[in-house]
N, C-alpha and C positions, 0 to 999 in steps of 0.2 A: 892374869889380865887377858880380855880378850884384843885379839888384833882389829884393828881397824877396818871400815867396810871398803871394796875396792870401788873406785868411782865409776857409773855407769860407763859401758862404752858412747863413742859420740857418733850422734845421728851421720846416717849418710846424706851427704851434700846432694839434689837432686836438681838436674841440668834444668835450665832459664825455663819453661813452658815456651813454647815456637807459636807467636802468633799467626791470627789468620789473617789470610789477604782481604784487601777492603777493593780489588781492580775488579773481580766479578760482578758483587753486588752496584758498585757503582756507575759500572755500565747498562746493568740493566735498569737501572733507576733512570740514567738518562733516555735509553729507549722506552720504559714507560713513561716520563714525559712525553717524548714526539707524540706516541701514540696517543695521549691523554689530549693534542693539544687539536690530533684531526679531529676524533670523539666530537670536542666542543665546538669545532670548526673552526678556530683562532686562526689555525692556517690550514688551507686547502691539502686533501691528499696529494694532489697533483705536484703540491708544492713541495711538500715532504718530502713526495719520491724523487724528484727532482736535487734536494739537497741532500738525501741520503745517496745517491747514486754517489755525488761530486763527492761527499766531505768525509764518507765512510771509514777513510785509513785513517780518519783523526781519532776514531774511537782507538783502533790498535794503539795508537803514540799514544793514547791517554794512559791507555793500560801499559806500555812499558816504562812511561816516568812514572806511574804508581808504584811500578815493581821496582823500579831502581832508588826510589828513596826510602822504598819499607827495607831494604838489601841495605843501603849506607844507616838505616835508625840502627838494624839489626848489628851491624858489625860497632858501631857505638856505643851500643849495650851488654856487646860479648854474647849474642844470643843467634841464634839460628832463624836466615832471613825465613819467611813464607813462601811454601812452595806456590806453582800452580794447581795443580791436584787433575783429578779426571774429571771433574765437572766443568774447569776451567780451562782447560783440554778443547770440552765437547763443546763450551758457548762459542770460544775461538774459529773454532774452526767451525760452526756452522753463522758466525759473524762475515767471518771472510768467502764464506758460498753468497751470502744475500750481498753481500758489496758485490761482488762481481756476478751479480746475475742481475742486480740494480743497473750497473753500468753497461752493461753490452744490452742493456731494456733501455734506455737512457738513449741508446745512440739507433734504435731502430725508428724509422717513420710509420707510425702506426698507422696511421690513414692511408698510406699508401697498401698495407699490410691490411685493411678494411677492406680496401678495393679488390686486391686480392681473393679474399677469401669471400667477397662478397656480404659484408655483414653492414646491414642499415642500421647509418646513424640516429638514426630516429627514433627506433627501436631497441636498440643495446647500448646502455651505459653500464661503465663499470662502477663510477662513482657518481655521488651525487645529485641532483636530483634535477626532471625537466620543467621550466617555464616556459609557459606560451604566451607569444604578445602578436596585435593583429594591429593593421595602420594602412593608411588613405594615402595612395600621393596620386594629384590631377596635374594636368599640365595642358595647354596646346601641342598640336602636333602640327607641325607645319605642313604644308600640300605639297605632294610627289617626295615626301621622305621616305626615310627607310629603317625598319629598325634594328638596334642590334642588344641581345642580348646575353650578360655574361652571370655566371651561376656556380658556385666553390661546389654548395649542397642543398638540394632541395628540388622540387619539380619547378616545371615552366610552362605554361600553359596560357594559347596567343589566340583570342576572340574575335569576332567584327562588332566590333561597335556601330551605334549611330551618330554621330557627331565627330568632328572635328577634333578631339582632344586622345590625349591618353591615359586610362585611369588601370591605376597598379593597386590590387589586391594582396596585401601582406599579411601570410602565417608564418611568421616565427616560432622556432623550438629552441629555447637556449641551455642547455646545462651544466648546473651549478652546486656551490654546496649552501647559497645562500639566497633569500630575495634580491639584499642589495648588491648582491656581486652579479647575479642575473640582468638589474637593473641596467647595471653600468658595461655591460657585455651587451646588453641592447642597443643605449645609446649608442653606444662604437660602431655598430655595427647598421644601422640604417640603411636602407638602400635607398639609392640616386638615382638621380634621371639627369642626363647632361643630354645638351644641342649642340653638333657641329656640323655646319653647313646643311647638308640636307642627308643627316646621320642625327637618329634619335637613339642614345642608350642609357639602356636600364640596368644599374650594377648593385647583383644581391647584397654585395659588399662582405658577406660571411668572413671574410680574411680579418676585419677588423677587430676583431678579439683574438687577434691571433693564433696560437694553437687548441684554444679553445674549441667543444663543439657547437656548432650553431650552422641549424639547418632551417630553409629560407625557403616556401612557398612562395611562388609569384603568378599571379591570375591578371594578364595584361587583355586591356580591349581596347583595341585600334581600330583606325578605320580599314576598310577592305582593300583598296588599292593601294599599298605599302606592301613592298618588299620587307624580310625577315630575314635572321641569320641569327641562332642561339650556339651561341657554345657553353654547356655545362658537363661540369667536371663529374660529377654524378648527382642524377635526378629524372622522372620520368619527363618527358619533354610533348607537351602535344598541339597541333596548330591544327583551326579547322575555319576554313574560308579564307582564302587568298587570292586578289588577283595580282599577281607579283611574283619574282622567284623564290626560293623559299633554300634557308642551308641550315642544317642540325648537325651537331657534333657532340656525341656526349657517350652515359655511361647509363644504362636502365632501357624502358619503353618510348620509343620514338614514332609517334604517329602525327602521320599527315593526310587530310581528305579535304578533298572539294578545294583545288588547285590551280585557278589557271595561269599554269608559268612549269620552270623546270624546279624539280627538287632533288638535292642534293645530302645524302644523310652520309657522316662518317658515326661507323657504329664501337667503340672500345668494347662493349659486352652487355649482353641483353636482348633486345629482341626490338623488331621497327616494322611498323604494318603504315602501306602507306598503298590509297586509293583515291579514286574519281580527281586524276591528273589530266591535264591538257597536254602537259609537255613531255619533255626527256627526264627518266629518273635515273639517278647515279647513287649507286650502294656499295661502299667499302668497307675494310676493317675484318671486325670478327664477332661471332655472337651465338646466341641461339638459335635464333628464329629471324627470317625477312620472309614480309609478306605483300604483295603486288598486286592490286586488283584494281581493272576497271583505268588502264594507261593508255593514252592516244601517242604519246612517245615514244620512242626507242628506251628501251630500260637495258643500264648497264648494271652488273654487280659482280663484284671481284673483292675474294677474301673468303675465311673461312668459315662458316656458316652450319650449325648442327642439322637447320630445315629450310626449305625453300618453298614457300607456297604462291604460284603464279596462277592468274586467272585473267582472263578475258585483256589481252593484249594484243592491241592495234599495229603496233609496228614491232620492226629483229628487238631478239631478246637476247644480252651476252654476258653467257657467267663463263667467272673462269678461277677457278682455284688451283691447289697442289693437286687436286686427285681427279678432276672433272674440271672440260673446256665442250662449252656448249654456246650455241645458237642455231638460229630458229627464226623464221619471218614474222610468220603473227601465231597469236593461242588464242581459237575464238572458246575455246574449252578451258580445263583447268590442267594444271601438272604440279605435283609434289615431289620434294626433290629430299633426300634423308640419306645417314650414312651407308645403310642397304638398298636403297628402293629407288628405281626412278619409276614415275607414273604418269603420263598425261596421254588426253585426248583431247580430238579435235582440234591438230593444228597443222600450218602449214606451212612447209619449205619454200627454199634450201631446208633441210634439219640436218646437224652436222652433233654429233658427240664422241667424244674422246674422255672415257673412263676408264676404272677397274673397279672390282667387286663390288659392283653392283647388280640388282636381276633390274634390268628393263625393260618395258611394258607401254609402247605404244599401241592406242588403239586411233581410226579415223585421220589419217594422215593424208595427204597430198602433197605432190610434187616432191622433189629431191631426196633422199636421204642417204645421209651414211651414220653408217655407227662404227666405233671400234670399244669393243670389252677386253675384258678376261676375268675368271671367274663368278661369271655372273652370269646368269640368260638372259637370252636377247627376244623379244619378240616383237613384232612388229604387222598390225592391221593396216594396210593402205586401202584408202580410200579411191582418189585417182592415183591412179599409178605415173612415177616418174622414173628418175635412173636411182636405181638402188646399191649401194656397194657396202656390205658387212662384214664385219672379222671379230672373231672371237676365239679366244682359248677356256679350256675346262668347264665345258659347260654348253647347253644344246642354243641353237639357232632354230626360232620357228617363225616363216613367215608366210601371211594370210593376204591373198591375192584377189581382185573380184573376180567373178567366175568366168566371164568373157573377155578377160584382159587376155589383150596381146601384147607378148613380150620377148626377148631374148634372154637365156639363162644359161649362166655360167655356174657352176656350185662343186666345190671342191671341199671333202672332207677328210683329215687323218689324223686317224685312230677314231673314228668315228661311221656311223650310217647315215644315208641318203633317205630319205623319203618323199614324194612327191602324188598330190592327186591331180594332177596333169599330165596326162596319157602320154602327152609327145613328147615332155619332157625322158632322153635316153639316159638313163641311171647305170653306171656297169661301178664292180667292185671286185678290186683285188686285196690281198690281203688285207691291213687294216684301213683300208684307204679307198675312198669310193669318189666317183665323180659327176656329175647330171651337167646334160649340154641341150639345146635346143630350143626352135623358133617357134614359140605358142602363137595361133592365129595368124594374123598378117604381120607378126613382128610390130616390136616396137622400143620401150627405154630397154637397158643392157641392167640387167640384175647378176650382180657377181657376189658373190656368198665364199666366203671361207671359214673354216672349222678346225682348229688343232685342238684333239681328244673330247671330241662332243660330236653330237649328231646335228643333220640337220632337215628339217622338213619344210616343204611348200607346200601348203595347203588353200584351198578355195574357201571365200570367205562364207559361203555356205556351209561349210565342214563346222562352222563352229556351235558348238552345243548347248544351248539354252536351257536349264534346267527349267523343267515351269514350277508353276508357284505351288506351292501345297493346298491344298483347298483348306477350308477354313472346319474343323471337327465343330459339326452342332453340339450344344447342350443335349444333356440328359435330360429328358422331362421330367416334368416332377411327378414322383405319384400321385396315384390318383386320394383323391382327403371321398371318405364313403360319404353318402347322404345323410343325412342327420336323421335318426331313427332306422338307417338300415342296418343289419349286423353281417359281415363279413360271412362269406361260406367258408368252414373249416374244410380241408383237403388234408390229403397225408401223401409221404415223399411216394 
């Protein structure tokens, strides 16, 4: 008899299979919705960024009761929950970077951060797209008012009319992600005209769509004898014909001409050219550029300022910043004023300055002056001679005298040389230290000159060197074209 077969051995039991997580992909399913929903514009990026800042950690809680009920299915089943794994690792944790670089973006003021860095709204949107809409508003202007206008973004620009009325020229820029959201960001935003008493104001209104952008042109034409007063937050700002006084305050190009009254600019950053004034001009703040020309008033400007261009000024001229305190009677000439340089001619004292590192360059001067430097040169052309009194360190002193001026001189240098082309002027020098004393002609203003580690010279203002002009190199003629049927004589070298 054969035995029996033995019965197979029995299969090995193989542990549950470990399902997968379903918390990754569902999260990214939700953020391809949001994504899906700016695409179509259903809602605004603005808006999005805005609720993704706020509600961010909900994604995380979504993902850990995901994980905690696959963990209780798991232990229900006797099976091993779902790990996270390293992809889920990497979403996580680059989840929780955009939360919180969403939320600390959420809490910055960007417009202010515009103004900053100087970047026009007009010109760079991140999102969405610009509309333009243009509109009429007239009104009466009552007699001897005055007007006032206010501006969030956008220029201002203040005409003479001929009539009686006031009429406002409206460019709007509004943008959006759609027509009708643009629509209705316009309506909101209108600009007014109110009356009170003998106060006319024009308001861009841009605040009414709130943090929206919306940037506001306004082309006002009033009558000529009305006072003005614009404050804009940033916009080019320009008034031309006033008889009135006139005040700007803002953020960009600020021009005023053809003025009869006082003008008052405060400048945040930019640049103001302002001419053919009757009255006193007042300039504040900080910026690039202020430019002055053609003033019957006293011009004040204080603050800090990259250039200073002054020209043809009737009455004292007073700047005064951190680095340079200057005045001046009148500039029937011009002067530029820069972080190196100071330049002007033809003007006339008192001249009084208080700098450093700057090289200055007077030329045509009369009456008074004093300077005080350091590192910079000093030079100085007098015209009529007054009382002169200069100081300066690291760097030379030269000044140019007319040739029959009489005067008294005082001049003291160390670590420095004397120079002088005035014979009577007595020069002696000991070690590095030199000094010149003496009564030129009949005596007259007291010139005191000081010098630590520079030279110094007085010179006649004939001494100064004119290069002349270059004459002008004729043309090469042309050659000669032979007669027609003559033939050239051959020659050899």
């Amino acid at each position: 008899m054969s035995s029996p077969a033995a019965p197979p051995p029995p299969s090995p039991v193989l542990p549950p299979r470990r399902r997968r997580s379903i918390a990754g992909p569902l999260v990214l399913i939700i953020l391809g919705v949001i994504f899906l929903l700016g695409n179509m514009r259903v809602v605004s990026w603005q808006q999005l960024g805005d609720l993704f800042a706020r509600f961010w950690p909900l994604l995380i809680i979504l993902w850990g009761v995901i994980k905690l009920i696959e963990y209780q299915q798991a232990q229900k089943e006797g099976t091993r929950a779902p790990g996270i794994g390293g992809g889920g690792i990497f979403l996580l944790i680059v989840l929780i970077l955009l939360g919180l670089a969403a939320t600390q973006a959420s809490h910055v003021n960007w417009r202010e951060l515009g103004d900053q860095i100087d970047v026009d709204d007009g010109n760079f949107q991140l999102f969405g797209h610009p509309y333009n809409y243009d509109d009429q508003l007239t009104q009466a202007f009552p007699a001897g008012a005055g007007l006032r206008v206010t501006s969030d973004r956008g220029s201002v620009q203040v005409n003479t009319g001929n009539d009686d009325q006031i009429h406002v020229t409206v460019h709007k820029r509004v943008n959006a992600d759609s027509q009708q959201e643009a629509d209705k960001w316009n309506v909101q935003t209108k600009p007014q005209i109110s009356v009170n008493g003998q106060t006319v104001t024009v308001n861009a209104n841009t605040q009414g769509a709130g943090d929206h952008s919306i940037v506001t042109d306004l082309e006002i034409t009033i009558p000529r004898k009305a006072a003005v007063t614009i404050a804009s937050h940033r916009g080019d700002i320009s008034v031309v014909g006033r008889d009135g006084d006139l005040e700007l305050s803002g953020r960009g190009e600020l021009t005023a001409s053809d003025v009869n009254g006082n003008v008052s600019v405060n400048l945040r950053h930019g640049s103001s050219r302002i001419s053919q004034i009757t009255g006193d001009v007042s300039v504040q703040g900080a910026g690039d550029e202020v430019s002055l020309e053609e003033i019957k008033g006293t011009a004040h400007i204080n603050g800090e300022f990259d250039s200073l261009k002054f020209a043809k000024i009737s009455s004292p001229v007073i700047f005064k910043s951190a680095r340079t305190d200057l005045e001046f009677a009148r500039l029937d000439g011009d002067m530029d004023i820069d972080n190196g340089d100071l330049r002007a001619n033809d003007l006339a004292g008192p001249f009084r300055l208080m700098t450093r590192s700057k090289d200055v360059r007077l030329t045509g001067v009369n009456g008074d002056v004093r300077v005080q430097n350091e590192n910079g040169s000093i030079e100085v052309h007098m015209n009529k001679l007054g009382a002169v009194d200069v100081n300066n360190r690291n760097s030379e002193i030269e000044l140019y005298l007319p040739d029959k001026a009489g005067f008294q001189i005082d001049a003291r240098a160390r670590g420095g040389e004397i120079e002088s082309d005035f014979k009577e002027v007595k020069i002696e020098s000991q070690d590095d230290n030199a000094s010149a004393t003496g009564t030129i002609g009949i005596g007259g203003p007291r010139l005191t000159l000081n010098n630590e580690h520079g030279t110094i010279a007085i010179r006649k203002g004939s001494a100064m060197v004119e290069i002349p002009p270059v004459p002008p190199v004729p043309a090469p003629k042309p050659p000669k074209v032979p007669h027609p049927g003559q033939v050239p004589e051959v020659t050899e070298n």
